[in-house]
N, C-alpha and C positions, 0 to 999 in steps of 0.2 A: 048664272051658272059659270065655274071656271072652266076655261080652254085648256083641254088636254093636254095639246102640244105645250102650251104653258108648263105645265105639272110636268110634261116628260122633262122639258128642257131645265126645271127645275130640279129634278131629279138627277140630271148628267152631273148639274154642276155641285151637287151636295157631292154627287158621289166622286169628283176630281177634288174638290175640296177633302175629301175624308181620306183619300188616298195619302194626301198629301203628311199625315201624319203613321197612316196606319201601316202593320208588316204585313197581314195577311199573306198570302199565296194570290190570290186577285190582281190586290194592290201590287204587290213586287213581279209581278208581270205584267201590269198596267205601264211601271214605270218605266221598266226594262225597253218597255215598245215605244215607248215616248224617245227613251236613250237613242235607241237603234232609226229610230223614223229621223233625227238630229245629226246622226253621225254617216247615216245613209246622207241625206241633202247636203252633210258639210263635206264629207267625199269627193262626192260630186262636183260641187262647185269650185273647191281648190285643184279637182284632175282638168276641169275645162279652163278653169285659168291658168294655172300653171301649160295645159295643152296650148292654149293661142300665144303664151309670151314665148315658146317656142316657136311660133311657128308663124312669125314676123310682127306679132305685140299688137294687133291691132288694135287694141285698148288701152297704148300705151304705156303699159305696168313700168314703175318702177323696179319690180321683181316678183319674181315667183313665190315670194314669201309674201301672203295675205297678211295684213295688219287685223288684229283678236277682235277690233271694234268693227271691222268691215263683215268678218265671217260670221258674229256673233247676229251685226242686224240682219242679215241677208238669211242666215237661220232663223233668227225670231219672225221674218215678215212670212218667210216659206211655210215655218209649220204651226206658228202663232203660240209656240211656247216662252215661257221664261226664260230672262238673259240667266236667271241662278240654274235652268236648267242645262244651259251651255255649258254651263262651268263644271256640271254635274258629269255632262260628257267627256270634260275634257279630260275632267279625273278619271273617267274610265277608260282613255288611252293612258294616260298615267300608268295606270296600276296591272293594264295588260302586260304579256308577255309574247304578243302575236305581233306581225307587222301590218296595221294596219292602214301603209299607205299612205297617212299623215304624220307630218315630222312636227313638232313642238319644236320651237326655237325662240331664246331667250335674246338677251342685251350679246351674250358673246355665243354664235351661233356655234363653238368649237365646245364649250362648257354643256353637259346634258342637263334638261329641265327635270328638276324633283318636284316641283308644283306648281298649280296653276296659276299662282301669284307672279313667279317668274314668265311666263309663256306671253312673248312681245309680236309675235306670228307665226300663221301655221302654212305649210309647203307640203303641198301632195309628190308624192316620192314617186309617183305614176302616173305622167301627166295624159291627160289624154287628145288625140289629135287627131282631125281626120285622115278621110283617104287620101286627100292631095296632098296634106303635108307630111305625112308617113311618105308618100313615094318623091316625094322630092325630098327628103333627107337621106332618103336611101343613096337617091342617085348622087347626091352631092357625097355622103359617106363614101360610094364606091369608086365617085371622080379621086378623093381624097385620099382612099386606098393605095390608088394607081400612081398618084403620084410622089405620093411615099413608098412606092414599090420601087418608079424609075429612079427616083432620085436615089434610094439605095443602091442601084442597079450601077448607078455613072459613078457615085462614090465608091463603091467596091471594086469599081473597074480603074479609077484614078489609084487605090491604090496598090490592085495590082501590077500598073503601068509602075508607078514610083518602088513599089520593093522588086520591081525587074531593071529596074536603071541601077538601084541600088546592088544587086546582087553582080552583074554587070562590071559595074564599080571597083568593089569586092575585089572581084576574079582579075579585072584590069591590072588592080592594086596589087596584088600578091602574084602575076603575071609579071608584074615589073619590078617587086619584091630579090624574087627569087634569079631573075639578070640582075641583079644590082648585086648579089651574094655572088653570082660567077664572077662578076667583074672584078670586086674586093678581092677574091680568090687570085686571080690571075696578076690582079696587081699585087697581092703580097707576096707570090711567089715569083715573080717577077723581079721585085727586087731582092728578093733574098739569092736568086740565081746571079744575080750582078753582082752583089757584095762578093757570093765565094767566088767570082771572077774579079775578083778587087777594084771594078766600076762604081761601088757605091762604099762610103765610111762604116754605116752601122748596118748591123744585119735587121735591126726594126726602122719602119715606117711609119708617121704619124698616118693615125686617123684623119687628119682635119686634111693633111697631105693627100692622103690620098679620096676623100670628098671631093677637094678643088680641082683634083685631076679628071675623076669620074662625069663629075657633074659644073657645066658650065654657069657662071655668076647668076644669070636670068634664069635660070630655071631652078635652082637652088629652095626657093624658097616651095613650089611648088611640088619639088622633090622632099621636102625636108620629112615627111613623114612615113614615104618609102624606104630613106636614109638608113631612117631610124628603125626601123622594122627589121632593117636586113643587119645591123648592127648588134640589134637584140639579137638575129635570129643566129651569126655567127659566132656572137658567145655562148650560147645554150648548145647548138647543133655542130659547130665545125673544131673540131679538137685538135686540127695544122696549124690553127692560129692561134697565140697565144694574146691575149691582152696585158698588157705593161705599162708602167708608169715612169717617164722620161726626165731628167733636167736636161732642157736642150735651151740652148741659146740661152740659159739663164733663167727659164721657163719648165716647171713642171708639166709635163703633156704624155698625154696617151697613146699608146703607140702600140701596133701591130707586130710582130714575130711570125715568122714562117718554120713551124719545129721540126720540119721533115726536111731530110737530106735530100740534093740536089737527086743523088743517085738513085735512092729508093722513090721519089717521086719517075723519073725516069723509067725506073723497071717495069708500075704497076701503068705506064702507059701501053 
């Protein structure tokens, strides 16, 4: 007599064998469950390695990207399907348009894979991890937070400190500006009150003259750009002075003028 169980078992395998060609409705949800029981286990197993090489490698990976011959035996030994059915799956993330959590990655992981010819390892996009190492990533993300919070904190504060020196600065600068333009003032009228008292030859003043008077040798250079500010600022703003151009001593030079009369300056004191 034949054993039953023989005949049923005999029966599975005509009937995976016969799938293996046919379309029916059956068969193409026979396969489908094969696809998905493949793509369930390779999930799986790329989210729990991809989860441990986060979460200090204890299995020493090279990377989170599985090499196609390691995922493919660890599928065939799981579900005891064909490596051609691997490849079946793989095409069916291929040709999805869902995210299903696994990434295909080729020779240039920047370039996207069109087939499964190219596909050199696959990298779950979701790795999975316990509870301990979920809460110590956390804490280290929110140590990491904090200290990118105070370090913004001191740098925002340095530069507050530096655009207040600087503003300071500023106000110094154009504080000592603005006495440097009375000074100029007083010496050009100054001299031009001497001339119409016949103390001095020419009714203008050098510039450089009266700098050297203003501003002593050593501080000169420190000064030099207060100088020049109040220089600018009395050609633009101060219309008693006139600026002029000199042969003196044999020398073209620049020279100061006082346009306002002794008297009327007098009066509007």
């Amino acid at each position: 007599l034949t054993n039953p169980y023989f005949l049923l078992s005999l029966s599975v395998k005509l009937l995976t064998v016969d799938c293996e060609t046919r379309t029916d409705d059956f068969c193409q949800a026979k396969q489908k469950d094969i696809l998905m029981t493949m793509l369930y286990e390779l999930y799986n197993y790329l989210a729990i390695q991809a989860g441990n090489f986060e979460c200090g490698n204890p299995e020493k990976l090279k990377s989170k990207c599985i090499l196609i011959s390691e995922a493919k035996d660890y599928v065939a030994n799981v579900t005891g399907n064909s490596p051609e059915k691997f490849e079946d799956a793989l095409q069916w993330i291929l040709n999805s348009n869902n995210d299903l959590g696994i990434w295909l990655k080729g020779e240039d992981p920047s370039e996207p894979v069109t087939s499964v010819d190219q596909v050199v390892c696959l990298e779950s996009t979701r790795p999975r991890m316990g509870l301990g190492c979920r809460f110590r990533r956390a804490i280290s993300t929110a140590i990491m937070n904090l200290l990118i919070f105070f370090w913004s904190l001191i740098v925002l504060w340095g530069i507050l400190l530096l655009l207040k020196y600087r503003w300071r600065k500023v106000e110094e600068e154009e504080q000592a500006m603005y006495e440097m333009v009375k000074k100029i003032i007083d010496a050009v009228q100054g001299h031009y009150k001497e001339w119409e008292q016949r103390l001095e030859r020419y009714p203008y003043v050098g510039i450089l003259h009266v700098r050297d008077t203003l501003i002593p040798p050593q501080s000169r250079k420190k000064m030099k750009r207060v100088w020049n500010r109040a220089v600018d600022f009395l050609a633009s703003n101060e219309s008693r002075i006139q600026t002029e151009s000199h042969r003196i001593a044999g020398e073209d030079m620049l020279v100061w003028r006082w346009t306002q009369p002794s008297y009327v300056s007098d009066s509007e004191q």
